[in-house]
N, C-alpha and C positions, 0 to 999 in steps of 0.2 A: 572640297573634299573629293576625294579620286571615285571613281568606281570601283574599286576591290574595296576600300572602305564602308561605300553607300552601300554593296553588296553585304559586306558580313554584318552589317548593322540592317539591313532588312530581312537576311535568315537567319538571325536569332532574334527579332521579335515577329518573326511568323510561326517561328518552333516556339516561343512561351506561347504566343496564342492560340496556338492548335495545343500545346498541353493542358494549359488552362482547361480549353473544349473540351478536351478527353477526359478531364478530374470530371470536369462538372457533369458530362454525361455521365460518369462512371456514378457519382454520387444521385444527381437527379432520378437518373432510373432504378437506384433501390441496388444496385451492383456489389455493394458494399456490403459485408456480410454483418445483421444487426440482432441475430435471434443471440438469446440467451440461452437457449437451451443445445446451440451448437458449442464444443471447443476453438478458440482461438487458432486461427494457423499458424503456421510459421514466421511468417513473416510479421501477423500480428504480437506475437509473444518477444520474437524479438525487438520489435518497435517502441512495444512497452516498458520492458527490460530495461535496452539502452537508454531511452526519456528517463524512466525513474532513477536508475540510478547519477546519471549526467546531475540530473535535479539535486539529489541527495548531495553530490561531491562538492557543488555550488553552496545549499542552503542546508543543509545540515550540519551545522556550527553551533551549538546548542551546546552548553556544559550545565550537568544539574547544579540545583542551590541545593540540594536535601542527603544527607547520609545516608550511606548505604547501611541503615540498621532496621532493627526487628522492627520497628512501630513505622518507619516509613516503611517495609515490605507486608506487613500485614497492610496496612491503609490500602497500599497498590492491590492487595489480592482481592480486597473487598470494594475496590471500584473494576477491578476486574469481572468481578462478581456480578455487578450491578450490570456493568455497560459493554462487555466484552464477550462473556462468556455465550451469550446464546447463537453468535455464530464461530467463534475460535474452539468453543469447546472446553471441557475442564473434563479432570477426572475418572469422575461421576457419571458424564455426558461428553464423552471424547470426539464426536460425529454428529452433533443437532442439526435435524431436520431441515432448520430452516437453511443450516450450511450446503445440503446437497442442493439447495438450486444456484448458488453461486458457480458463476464462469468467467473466470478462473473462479478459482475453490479457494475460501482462503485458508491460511498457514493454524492447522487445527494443531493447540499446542496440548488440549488434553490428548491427541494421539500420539506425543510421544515428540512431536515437532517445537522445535524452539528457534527461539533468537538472540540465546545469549552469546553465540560468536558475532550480532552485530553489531555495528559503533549502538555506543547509547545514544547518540545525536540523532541517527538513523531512526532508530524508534522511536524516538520522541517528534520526531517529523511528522513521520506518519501517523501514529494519533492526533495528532494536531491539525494535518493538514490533510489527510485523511489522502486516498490514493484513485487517482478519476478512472473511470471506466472498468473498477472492480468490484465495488459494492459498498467498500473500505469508506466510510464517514469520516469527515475534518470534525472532531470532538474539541474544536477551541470555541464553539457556539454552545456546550453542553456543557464542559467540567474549567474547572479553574486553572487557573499553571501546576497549583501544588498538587493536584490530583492527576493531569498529566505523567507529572514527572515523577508522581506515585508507582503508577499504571506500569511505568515504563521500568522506573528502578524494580518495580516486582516480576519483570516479563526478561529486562536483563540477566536478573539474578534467580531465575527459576531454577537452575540447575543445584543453585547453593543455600536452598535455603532453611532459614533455624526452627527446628521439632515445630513449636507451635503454628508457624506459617505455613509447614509443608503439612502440618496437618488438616488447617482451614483446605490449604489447594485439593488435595487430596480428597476430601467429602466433598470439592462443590460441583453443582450440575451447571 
């Protein structure tokens, strides 16, 4: 092996090893920013961002088994009810308490916030596999597929849905 070789092969692993150094001091002395009660920076939001959605384009492949009718979107609104609503919010309770200590904040649909422009795989992901480092729970250790894909089919079709479902939505807290 020549010396311009044995060179560029010993300062690229003296640069990983000095970054390595620098991660681990950054991380070992606490550098890293960990409070809750601060917002995400910039570069954290978009770190997040891009991982999730990368994630999503990969494994959000998901097609529901259940119709989009009145008895699957009631079921969805009443596990919404049950498992959702005291940090997303509903109606009745557009802003619950326990939601202002979340950072990030999550997506409060009784204010008025939705997700029916996104894929239904997408949503069905994240219920299930729930979203790390935002508070966001994997609900496949708590509810069944068909109540998932309840949740999800009633969270899709919020914007459209029939007198009596939008009326349970409407009264719940």
């Amino acid at each position: 092996m020549n010396k311009l070789v044995l060179g560029v092969l010993i300062g690229i692993a003296g640069t990983t090893l000095i970054g390595l150094a620098c991660g681990y001091f950054v991380i070992a002395e606490g550098l890293l920013p960990a409070r809750g009660d601060v917002p995400p920076d910039k570069f954290e939001t978009w770190a997040a961002h891009t991982a999730l959605h990368a994630v999503l384009r990969r494994e959000a492949t998901d097609v529901s088994p259940l119709k989009t009718d009145e008895t699957t979107l009631m079921a969805g609104a009443k596990v919404y009810a049950a498992n959702c609503s005291g940090c997303h919010g509903a109606p009745a309770n557009p802003t619950p308490d326990f939601a202002k200590g979340f950072n990030p904040g999550p997506t409060l649909f009784g204010n008025g916030d939705d997700v029916t422009d996104d894929p239904e795989a997408a949503i069905y992901w994240k219920v299930k596999h729930g979203i790390k480092f935002t508070g966001m729970p994997a609900f496949s250790p708590t509810l069944t597929e068909k109540e998932m894909w309840e949740v999800t089919t009633f969270l899709k079709n919020q914007d459209k849905l029939p007198v009596k479902v939008a009326a349970l939505w409407k009264s719940m807290k």
